[in-house]
C-alpha positions as CSV (number, residue, x, y, z in Angstrom):
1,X,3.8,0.4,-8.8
2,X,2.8,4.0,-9.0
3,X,0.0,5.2,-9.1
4,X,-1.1,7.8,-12.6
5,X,-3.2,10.7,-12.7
6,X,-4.5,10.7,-16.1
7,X,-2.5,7.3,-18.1
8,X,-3.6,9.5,-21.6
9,X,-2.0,12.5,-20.8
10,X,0.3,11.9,-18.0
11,X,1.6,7.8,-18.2
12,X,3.8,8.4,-15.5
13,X,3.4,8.5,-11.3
14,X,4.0,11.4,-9.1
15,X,5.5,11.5,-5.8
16,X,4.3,14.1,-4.7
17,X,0.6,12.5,-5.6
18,X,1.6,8.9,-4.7
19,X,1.7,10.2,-0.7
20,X,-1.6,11.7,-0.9
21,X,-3.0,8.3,-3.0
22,X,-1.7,6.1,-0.6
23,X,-3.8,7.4,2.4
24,X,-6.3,5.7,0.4
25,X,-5.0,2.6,-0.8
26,X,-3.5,1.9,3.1
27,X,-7.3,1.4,3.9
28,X,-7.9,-0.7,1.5
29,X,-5.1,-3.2,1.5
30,X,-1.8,-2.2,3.8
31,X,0.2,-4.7,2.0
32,X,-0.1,-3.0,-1.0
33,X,-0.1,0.5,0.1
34,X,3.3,-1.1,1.8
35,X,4.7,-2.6,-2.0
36,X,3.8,0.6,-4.1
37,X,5.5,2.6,-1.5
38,X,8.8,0.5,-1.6
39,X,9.1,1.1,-5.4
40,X,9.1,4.4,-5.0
41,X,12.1,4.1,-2.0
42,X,13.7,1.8,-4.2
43,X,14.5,4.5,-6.8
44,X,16.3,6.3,-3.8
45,X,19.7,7.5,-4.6
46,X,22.6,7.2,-2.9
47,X,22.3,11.2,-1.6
48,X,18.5,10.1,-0.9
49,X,17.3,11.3,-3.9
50,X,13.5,10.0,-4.8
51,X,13.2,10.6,-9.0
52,X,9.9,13.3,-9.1
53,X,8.6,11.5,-11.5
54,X,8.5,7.6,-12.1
55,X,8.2,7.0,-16.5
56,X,8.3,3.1,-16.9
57,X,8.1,0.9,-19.8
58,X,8.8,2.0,-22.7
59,X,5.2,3.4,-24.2
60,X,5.1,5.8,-21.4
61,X,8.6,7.3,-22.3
62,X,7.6,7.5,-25.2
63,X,4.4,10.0,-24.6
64,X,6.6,12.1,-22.1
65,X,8.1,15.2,-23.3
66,X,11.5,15.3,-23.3
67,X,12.3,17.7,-21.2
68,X,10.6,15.9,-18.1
69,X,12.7,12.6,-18.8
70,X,16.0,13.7,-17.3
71,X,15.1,14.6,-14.0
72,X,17.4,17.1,-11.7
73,X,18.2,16.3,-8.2
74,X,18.4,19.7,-7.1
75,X,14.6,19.5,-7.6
76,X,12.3,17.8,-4.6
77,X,8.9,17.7,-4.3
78,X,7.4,17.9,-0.7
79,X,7.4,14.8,1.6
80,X,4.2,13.3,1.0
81,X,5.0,10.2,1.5
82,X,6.0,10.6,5.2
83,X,2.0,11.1,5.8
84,X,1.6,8.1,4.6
85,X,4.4,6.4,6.4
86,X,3.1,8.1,9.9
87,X,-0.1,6.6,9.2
88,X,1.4,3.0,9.3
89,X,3.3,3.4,12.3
């Protein structure tokens, strides 16, 4: 369930945002916050590997540029997502 910057021009969530986005959502409604963040770790590969980028459904592959699709494992964003996860604990 990520979250998407701009569904227009970007139809795809960012993990590097999705950190930063759930700060937010985890005062709203921790369950939630809890869910959308499990996608995410469910994408985890087997090296521990989180995808930069999460395209899903087919109308959003279809309005990402090609050369964004395949995504490189040698490429990480910053942890974000382990503010987040501090702020549950």
């Amino acid at each position: 369930i990520p979250q998407e910057p701009a569904r227009e021009e970007r139809p795809r969530g960012f993990l590097w945002d999705e950190g930063f986005h759930q700060l937010v959502i985890q005062k709203w409604n921790s369950r939630l916050s809890r869910e959308m963040m499990a996608t995410w770790f469910d994408m985890m590969n087997v090296d521990g590997w989180i995808p930069r980028e999460a395209i899903l459904g087919d109308e959003a592959l279809a309005r990402v540029p090609s050369e964004f699709v395949v995504q490189n494992p040698s490429h990480a964003n910053p942890p974000s997502m382990l503010i987040s996860l501090h702020r549950m604990a």
